[in-house]
SEPATOR-548054 format. One record per atom (N, C-alpha, C, O): x negated, z, y negated. Coordinates in steps of 0.02 Angstrom, whole numbers, padded with zeros to 5 digits, always signed. Example, Ala and Ser with C-alpha at 12.3 -4.5 7.8 and 13.67 -1.06 7.14 Angstrom:
-00660+00390+00284 -00615+00390+00225 -00660+00390+00165 -00712+00423+00166 -00642+00354+00112 -00684+00357+00053 -00645+00394-00002 -00670+00402-00057 
This chain:
-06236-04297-03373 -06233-04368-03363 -06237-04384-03289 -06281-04362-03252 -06177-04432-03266 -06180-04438-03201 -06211-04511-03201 -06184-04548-03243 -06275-04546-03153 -06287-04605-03143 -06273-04602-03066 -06278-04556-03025 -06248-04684-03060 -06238-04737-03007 -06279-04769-03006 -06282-04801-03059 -06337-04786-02955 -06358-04828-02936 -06384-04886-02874 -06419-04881-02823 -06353-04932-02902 -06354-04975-02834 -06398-05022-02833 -06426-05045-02882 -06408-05043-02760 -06447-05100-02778 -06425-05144-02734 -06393-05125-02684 -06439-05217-02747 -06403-05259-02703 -06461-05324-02698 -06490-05350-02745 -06468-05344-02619 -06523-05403-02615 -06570-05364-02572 -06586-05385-02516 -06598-05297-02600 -06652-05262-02577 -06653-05194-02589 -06613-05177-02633 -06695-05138-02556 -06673-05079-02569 -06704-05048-02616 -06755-05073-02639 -06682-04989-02642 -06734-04937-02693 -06777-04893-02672 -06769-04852-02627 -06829-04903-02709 -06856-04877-02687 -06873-04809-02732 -06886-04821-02791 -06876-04733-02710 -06924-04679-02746 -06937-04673-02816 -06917-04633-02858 -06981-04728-02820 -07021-04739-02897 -06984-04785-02924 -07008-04805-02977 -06933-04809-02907 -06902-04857-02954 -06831-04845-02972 -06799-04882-03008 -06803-04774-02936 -06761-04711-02946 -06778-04689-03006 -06745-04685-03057 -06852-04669-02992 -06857-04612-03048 -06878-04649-03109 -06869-04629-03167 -06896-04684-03098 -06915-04746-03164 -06850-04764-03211 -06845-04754-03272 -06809-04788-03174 -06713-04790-03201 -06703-04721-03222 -06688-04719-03281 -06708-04637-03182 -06673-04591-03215 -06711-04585-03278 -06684-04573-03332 -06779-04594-03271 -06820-04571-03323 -06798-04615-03386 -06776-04576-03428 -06795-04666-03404 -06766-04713-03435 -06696-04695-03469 -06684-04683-03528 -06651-04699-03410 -06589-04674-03439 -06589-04594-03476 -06572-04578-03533 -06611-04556-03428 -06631-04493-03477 -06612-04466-03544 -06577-04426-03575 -06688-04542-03547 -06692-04517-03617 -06628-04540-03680 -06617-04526-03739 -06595-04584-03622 -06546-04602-03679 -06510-04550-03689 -06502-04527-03746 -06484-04526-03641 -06431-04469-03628 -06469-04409-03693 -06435-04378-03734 -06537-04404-03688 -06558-04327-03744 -06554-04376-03820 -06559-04350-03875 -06548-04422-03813 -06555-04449-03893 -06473-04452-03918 -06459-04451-03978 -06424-04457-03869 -06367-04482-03881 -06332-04435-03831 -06332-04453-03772 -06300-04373-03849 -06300-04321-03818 -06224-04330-03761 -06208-04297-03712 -06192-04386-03793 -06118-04391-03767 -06102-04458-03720 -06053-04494-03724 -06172-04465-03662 -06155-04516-03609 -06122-04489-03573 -06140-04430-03564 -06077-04504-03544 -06022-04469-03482 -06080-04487-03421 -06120-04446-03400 -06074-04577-03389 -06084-04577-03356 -06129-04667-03341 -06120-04708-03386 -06168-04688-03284 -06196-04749-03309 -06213-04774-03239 -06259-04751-03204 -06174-04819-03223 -06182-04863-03166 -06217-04947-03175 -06200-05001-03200 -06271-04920-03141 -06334-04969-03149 -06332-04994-03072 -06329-04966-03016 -06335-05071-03101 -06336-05115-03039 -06399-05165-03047 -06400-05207-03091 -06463-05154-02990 -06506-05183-02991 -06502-05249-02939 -06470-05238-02888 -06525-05300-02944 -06524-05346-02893 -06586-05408-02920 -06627-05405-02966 -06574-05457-02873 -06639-05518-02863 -06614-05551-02857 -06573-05543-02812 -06611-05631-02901 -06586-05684-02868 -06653-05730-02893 -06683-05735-02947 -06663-05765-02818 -06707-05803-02832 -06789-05771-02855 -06818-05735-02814 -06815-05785-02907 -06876-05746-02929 -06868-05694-02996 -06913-05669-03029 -06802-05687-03002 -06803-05647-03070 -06759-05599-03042 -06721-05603-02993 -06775-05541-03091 -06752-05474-03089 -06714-05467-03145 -06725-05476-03205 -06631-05437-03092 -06593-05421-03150 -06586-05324-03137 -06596-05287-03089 -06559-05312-03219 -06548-05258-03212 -06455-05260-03255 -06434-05300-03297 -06424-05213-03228 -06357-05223-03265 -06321-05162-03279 -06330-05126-03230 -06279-05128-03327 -06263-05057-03330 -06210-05062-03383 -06204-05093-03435 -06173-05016-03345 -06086-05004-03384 -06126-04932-03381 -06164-04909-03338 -06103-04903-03447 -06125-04849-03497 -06034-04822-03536 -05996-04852-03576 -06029-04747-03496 -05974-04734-03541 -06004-04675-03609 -06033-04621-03601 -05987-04703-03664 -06015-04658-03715 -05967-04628-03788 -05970-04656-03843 -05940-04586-03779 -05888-04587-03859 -05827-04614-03855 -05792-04634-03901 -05808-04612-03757 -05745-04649-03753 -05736-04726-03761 -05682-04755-03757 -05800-04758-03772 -05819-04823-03775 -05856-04857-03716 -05905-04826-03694 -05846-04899-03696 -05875-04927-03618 -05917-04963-03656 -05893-04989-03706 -05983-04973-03643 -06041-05017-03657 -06075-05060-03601 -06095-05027-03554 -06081-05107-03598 -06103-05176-03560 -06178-05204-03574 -06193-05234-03625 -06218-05189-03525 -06295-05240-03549 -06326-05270-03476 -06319-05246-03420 -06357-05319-03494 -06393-05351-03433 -06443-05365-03455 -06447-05377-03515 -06495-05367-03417 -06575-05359-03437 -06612-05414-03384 -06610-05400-03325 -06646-05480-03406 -06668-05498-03337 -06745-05518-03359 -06761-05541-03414 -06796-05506-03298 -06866-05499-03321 -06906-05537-03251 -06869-05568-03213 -06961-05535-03240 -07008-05560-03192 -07019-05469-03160 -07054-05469-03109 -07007-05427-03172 -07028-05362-03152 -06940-05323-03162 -06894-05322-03203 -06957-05296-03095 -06885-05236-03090 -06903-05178-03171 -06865-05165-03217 -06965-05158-03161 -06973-05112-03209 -06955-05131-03269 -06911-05102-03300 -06991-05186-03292 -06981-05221-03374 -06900-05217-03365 -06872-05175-03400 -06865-05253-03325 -06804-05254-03318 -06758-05226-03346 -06713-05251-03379 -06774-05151-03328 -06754-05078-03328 -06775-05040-03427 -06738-05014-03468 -06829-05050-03427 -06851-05064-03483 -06818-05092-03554 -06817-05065-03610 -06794-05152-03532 -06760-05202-03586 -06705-05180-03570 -06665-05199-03612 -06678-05148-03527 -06624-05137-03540 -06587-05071-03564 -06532-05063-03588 -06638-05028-03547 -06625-04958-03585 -06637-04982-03677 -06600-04970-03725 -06678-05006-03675 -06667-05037-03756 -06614-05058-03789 -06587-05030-03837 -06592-05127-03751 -06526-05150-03769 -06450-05112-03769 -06401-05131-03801 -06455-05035-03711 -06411-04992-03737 -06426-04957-03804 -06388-04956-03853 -06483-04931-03799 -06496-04884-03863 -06465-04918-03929 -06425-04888-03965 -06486-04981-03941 -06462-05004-03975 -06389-05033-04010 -06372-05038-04069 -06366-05044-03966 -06276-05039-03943 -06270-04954-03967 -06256-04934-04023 -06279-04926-03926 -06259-04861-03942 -06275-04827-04016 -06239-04782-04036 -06326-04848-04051 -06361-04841-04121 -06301-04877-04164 -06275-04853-04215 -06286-04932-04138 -06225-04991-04180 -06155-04945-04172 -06120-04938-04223 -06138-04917-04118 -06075-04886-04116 -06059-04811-04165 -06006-04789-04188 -06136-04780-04169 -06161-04726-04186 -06133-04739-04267 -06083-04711-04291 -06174-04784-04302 -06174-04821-04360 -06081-04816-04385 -06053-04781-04426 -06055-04874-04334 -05989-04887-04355 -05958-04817-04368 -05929-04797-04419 -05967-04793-04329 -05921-04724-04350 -05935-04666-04398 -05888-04630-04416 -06008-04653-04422 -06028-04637-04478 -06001-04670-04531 -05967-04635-04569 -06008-04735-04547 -05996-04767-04601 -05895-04774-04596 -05859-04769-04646 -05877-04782-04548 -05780-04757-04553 -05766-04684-04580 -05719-04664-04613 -05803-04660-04563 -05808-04576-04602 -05828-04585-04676 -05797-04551-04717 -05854-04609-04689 -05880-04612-04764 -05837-04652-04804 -05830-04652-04865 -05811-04686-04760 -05746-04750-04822 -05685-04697-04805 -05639-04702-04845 -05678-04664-04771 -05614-04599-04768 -05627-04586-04811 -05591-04617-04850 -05668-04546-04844 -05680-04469-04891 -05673-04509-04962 -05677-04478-05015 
């Protein structure tokens, strides 16, 4: 799994690198077929967004996450893929089963 990460407004820092790989990670060991995941962090104003194009199964996935904390951010938004990715997971199990 290749990640992109940018940040825009302000810089990254160390622990908030490894906080995002650690995060994404784990998506990548639960869902073995992420290609690749360009995460765009930024600030407008007082809220924290987090944002990420996710290629997975030949399918491009889209989520934005926005919180009072970069981390929570990051957080809600590794969720909101898993879940997408659980829904895509789903669809194609169950197209297999109306085949047979």
């Amino acid at each position: 799994m290749q990640l992109n990460l940018v940040g825009k407004n302000f810089p990254i820092t160390p622990a908030l690198k490894s906080h995002a790989e650690e995060k994404l990670e784990a998506l990548n060991e639960r869902y073995s077929h992420v290609k690749n995941i360009h995460l765009v962090l930024h600030i407008e104003h007082l809220d924290h967004y987090a944002e990420a194009t996710l290629h997975f199964h030949g399918s491009e996935l889209h989520a934005t996450a926005k919180a009072n904390d970069m981390y929570l951010a990051i957080d809600q938004l590794s969720d909101k893929l898993s879940g997408q990715m659980q829904k895509l997971k789903d669809k194609a199990i169950d197209s297999q089963r109306q085949s047979t």
